[in-house]
N, C-alpha and C positions, 0 to 999 in steps of 0.2 A: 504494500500500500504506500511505504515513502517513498519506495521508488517513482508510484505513477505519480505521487503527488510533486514531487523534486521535477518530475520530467515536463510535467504541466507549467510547472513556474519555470522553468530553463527556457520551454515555449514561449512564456506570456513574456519574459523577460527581452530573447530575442528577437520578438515582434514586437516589441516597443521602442529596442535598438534602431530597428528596421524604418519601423515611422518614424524616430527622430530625425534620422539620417535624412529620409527620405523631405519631412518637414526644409531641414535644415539648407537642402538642397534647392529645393522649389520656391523657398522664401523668397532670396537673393533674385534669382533668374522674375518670379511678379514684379520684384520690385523695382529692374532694372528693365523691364520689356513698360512698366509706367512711367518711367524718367523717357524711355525712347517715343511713348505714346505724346508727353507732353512737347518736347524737341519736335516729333515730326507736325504736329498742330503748327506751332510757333514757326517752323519752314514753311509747311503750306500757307499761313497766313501773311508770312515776306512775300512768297512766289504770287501770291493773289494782290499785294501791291502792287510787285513788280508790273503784273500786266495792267491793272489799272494805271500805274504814272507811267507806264511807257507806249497808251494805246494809241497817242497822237503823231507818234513814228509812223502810223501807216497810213499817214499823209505826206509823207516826207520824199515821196520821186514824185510825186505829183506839184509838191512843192520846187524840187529844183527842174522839171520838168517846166515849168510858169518862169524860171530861173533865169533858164537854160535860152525860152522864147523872149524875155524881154531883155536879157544883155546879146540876143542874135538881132534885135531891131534897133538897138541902141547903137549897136555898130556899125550896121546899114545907116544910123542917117546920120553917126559922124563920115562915116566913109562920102555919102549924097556933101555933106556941109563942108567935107574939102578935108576932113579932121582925122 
C-alpha cells in the first residue's frame, strides 16, 4: 500500500514539475508575442500616416508635367522676343 501511495505522489509530484515548466515557458513567449502585438499597432499606425501625408505625391508628374509645358512656352516667346 506505501508503495502505491509513494508512486501516486512521485506522479502528482512530477506532473506539477511538468506544468510549472511548462507555465514557466509559455508565460515569457504571451508576454513577449503582447509587446510585439502593441509595436506592430504602433507600425501600422506610422504606415497609415505615412500614406495619408504623403497622398499628395500622386499629383506630383502631373504637377511637373504643367512644369514641364509652361517653362516649354516661356522659352518659345523668349526665343519669338529675341531672348
Amino acid at each position: 500500500m506505501d508503495s502505491e501511495i509513494s508512486g501516486w505522489i512521485i506522479g502528482y509530484v512530477i506532473t506539477a514539475v511538468v506544468v510549472l515548466v511548462v507555465v514557466a515557458l509559455v508565460v515569457p513567449i504571451l508576454i513577449l508575442a503582447g509587446s510585439i502585438g502593441k509595436e506592430a499597432k504602433m507600425i501600422n499606425d506610422s504606415l497609415t500616416d505615412s500614406v495619408r501625408n504623403t497622398d499628395a505625391l500622386k499629383g506630383l508628374n502631373t504637377t511637373i508635367e504643367h512644369a514641364e509645358i509652361i517653362v516649354a512656352g516661356l522659352s518659345r516667346g523668349r526665343n519669338r522676343l529675341g531672348g
